[in-house]
C-alpha positions in Angstrom: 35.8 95.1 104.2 38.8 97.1 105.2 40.1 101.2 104.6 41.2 100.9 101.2 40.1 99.1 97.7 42.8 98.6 95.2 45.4 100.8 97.6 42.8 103.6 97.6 41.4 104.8 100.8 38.0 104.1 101.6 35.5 107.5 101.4 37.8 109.5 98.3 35.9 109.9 94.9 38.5 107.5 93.2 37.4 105.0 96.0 33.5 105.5 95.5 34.2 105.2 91.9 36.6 102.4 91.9 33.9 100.5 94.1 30.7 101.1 92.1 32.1 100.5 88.6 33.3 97.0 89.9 30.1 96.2 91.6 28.0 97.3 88.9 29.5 95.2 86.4 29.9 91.9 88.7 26.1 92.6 88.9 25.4 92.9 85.3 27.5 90.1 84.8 25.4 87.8 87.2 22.3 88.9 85.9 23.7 87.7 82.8 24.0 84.0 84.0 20.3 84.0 84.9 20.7 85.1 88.3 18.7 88.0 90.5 21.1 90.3 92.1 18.9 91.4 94.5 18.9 87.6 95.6 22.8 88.0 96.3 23.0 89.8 100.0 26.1 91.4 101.3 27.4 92.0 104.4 30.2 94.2 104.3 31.0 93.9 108.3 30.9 91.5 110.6 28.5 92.5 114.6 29.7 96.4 114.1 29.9 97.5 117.5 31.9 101.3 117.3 31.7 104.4 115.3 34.8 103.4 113.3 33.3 100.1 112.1 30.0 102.1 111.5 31.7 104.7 109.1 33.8 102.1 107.5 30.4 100.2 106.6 28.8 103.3 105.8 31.7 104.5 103.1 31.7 101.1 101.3 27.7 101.1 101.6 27.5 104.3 100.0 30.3 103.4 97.3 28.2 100.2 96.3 25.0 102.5 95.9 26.2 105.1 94.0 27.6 102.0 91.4 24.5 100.0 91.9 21.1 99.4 93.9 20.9 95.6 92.2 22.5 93.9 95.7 20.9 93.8 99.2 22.9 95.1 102.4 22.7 93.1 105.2 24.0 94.4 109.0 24.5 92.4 112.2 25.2 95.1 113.9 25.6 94.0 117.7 24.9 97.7 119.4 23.7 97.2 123.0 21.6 100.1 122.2 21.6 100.5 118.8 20.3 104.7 119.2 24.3 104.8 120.2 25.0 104.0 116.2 25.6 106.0 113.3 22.1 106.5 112.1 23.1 105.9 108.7 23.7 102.5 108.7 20.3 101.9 108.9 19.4 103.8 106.4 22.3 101.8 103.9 21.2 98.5 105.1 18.3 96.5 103.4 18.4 94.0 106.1 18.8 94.4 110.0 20.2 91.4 112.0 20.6 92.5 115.5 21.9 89.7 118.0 18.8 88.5 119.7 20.0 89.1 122.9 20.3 92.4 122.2 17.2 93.1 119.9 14.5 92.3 122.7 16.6 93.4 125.4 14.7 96.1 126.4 11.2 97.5 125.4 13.1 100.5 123.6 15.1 98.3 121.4 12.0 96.6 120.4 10.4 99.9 119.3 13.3 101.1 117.4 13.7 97.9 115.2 10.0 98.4 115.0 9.8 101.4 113.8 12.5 100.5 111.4 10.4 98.4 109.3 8.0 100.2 109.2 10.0 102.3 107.3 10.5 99.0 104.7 13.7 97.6 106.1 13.7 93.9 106.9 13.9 92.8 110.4 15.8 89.7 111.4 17.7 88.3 114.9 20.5 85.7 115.1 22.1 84.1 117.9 25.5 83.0 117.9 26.2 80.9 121.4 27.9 77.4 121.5 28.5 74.9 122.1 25.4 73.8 120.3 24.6 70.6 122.1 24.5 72.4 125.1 21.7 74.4 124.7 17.7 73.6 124.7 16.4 73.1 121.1 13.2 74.8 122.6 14.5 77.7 124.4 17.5 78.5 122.5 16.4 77.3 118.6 12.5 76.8 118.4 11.4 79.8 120.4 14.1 82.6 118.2 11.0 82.7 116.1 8.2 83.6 118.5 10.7 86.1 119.4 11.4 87.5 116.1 7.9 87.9 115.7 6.8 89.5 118.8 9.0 92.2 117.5 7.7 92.7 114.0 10.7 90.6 112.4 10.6 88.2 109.2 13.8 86.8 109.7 16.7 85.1 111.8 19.8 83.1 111.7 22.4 80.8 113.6 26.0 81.0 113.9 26.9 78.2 112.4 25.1 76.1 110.3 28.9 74.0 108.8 30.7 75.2 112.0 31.9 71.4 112.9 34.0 72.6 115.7 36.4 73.8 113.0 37.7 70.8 111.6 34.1 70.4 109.5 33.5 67.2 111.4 30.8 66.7 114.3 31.2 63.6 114.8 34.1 63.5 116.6 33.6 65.6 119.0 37.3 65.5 121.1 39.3 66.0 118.2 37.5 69.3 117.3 40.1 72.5 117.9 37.4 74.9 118.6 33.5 75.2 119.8 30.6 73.6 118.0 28.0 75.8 116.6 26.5 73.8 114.7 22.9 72.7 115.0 23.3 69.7 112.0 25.8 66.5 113.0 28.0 67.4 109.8 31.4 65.9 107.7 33.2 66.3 104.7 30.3 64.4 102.9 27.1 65.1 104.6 24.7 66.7 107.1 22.2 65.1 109.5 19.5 66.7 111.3 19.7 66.6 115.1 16.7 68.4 117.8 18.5 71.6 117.7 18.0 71.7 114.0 14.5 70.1 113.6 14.1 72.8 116.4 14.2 75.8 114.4 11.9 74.1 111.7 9.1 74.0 114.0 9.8 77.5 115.1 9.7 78.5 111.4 6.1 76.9 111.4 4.8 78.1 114.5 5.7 81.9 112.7 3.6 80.3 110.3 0.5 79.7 112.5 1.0 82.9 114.3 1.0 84.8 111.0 -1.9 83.0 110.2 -4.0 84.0 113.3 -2.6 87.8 113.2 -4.5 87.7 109.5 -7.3 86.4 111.0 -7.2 89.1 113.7 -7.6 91.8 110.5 -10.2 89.9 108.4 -12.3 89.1 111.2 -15.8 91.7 110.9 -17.2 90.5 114.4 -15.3 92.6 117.0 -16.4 90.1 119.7 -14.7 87.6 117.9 -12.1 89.7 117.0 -11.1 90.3 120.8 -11.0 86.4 121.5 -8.5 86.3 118.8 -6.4 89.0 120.1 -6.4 87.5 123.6 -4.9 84.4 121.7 -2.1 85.5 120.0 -1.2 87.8 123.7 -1.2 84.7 125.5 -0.1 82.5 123.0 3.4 84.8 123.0 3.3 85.7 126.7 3.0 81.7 127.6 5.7 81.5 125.3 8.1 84.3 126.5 8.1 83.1 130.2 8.9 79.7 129.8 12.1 80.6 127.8 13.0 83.6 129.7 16.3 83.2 131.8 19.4 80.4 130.9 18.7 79.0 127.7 21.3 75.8 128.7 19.4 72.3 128.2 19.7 71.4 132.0 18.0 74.1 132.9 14.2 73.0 134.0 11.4 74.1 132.2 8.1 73.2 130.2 9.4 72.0 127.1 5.5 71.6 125.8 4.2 75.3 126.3 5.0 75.7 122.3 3.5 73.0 121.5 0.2 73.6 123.4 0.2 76.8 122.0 0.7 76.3 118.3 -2.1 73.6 118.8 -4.1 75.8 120.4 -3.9 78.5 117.6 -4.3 75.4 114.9 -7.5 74.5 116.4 -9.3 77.6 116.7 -8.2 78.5 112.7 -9.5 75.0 111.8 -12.9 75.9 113.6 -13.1 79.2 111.7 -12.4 77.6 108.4 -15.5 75.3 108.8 -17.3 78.3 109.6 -16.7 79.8 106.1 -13.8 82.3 107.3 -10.3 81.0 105.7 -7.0 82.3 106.8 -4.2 82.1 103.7 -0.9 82.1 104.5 0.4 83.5 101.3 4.1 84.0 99.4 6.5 85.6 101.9 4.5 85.3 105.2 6.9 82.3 106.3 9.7 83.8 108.5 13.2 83.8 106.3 15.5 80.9 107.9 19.0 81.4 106.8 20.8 77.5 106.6 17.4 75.9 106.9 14.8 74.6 104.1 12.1 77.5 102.8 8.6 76.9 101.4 8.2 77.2 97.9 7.2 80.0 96.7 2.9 79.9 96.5 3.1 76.7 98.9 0.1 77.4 101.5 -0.9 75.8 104.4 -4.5 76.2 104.5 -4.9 72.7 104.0 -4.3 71.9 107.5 -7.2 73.7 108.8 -8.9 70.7 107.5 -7.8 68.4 110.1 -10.2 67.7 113.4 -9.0 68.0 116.4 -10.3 67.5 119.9 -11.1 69.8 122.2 -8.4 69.3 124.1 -5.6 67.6 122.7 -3.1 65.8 124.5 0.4 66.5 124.1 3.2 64.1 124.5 6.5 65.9 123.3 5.9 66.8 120.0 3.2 64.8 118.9 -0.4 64.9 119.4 -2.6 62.0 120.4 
């Protein structure tokens, strides 16, 4: 958005009330062809970084509100520390995207957005780094979500999904005018999956298992067991966290199996419990929100792999289990 709507400066009553009325009745009129408006999310400016794009976002926000409450605000505010930002953005936005880089930078950070939702705002994290193929589908895709929720978030995103190197085509790589960002291989007539993307689908069900064993954490009665599962998730995310800390560039060497011995880890001890009469749901709107990728249905549950045996100790070759 920009200082003015229709000629009229932003922040003015004309403005507020030139903004409102028209998106008041573009949501009445969606919600007219069958669709939810609080399923249409708007993000008024792009990674606000200063005061002036704070008030600018905060005088549109406000104009919006007073029209309607029927849309969701989203924010990718890019603060370094986001204490530094007009306060009232956060109170404006529905959702908060920090950069990731920025959003677990420090311990501080992590409390703020923290304490943000506990408030009710959504929590999410994006990155936006590329070129794509250059960086680990492990460190840099698959592990945003361990990240997103050590910190308390539901949701994250990547900068681009149908970037093709902006000419729309991945496939040919030297023509492209600009970086890649995309994690698909895309063209004017398709998309295919590569690691990168099939990366952040696993990440999006390791949330899963994670969320899984953090309810099991508060149904559990027996506090002995209770610690053991505590220790599990630490460790689990610790494990986690120090393999992918540093470069996040696919030459960089690392153990590319710690998630996967984790998540396996986590999947075995929930299928032991279930046997033992304690089941772990994971229920509508525990999966982690993956903008660009494929979502669960709503209902869909996974309990149904808790019924699969396992050894004691599985072997792990990549991504598969023998």
């Amino acid at each position: 958005v920009v200082d003015a709507f229709e000629g009229e400066k932003i922040a003015t009553p004309r403005f507020n009330t030139m903004v409102g009325d028209y998106f008041a009745a573009w949501a009445k009129l969606i919600a007219a062809r069958g669709i939810d408006p609080k399923k249409v999310v708007l993000q008024l400016i792009d990674e606000n970084h200063t005061h002036e794009m704070d008030r600018r976002l905060i005088a549109w926000a406000r104009a919006i509100r007073a029209g309607t409450d029927a849309f969701s605000l989203f924010d990718d505010l890019i603060w370094e520390d986001p204490t530094q930002a007009l306060s009232e953005i956060f109170s404006m936005s529905d959702i908060l995207c920090p950069m990731r880089a920025m959003y677990g930078a420090t311990e501080k950070n992590r409390a703020f957005y923290r304490s943000l939702r506990e408030t009710g705002k959504r929590i999410w994290a994006y990155s936006c780094s590329g070129p794509s193929r250059s960086f680990d589908p492990i460190c840099y895709y698959r592990s945003q979500a361990w990240d997103v929720f050590s910190c308390g978030g539901d949701g994250m995103g990547f900068w681009a999904f149908g970037c093709g190197g902006g000419c729309g085509d991945s496939w040919r790589a030297y023509w492209q005018p600009s970086i890649e960002y995309s994690p698909y291989f895309v063209s004017a007539h398709d998309a295919l999956r590569g690691k990168q993307s099939e990366a952040i689908m696993e990440g999006v069900e390791d949330f899963e298992y994670l969320t899984m064993l953090k309810r099991r954490i508060v149904l559990e009665p027996d506090e002995t067991v209770r610690s053991e599962l505590r220790q599990l998730l630490r460790e689990s995310l610790e494990s986690v966290g120090r393999v992918v800390a540093g470069s996040s560039h696919w030459s960089a060497n690392r153990d590319r199996e710690v998630a996967d011995r984790a998540r396996i880890r986590i999947l075995r001890k929930l299928a032991r419990m279930k046997k033992s009469g304690r089941r772990t749901f994971l229920a509508i709107g525990d999966s982690i929100t993956a903008a660009g990728v494929w979502q669960r249905k709503a209902g869909e549950l996974l309990d149904d792999r808790l019924d699969m045996d396992f050894p004691e100790e599985p072997q792990v070759v990549g991504s598969d289990v023998v």
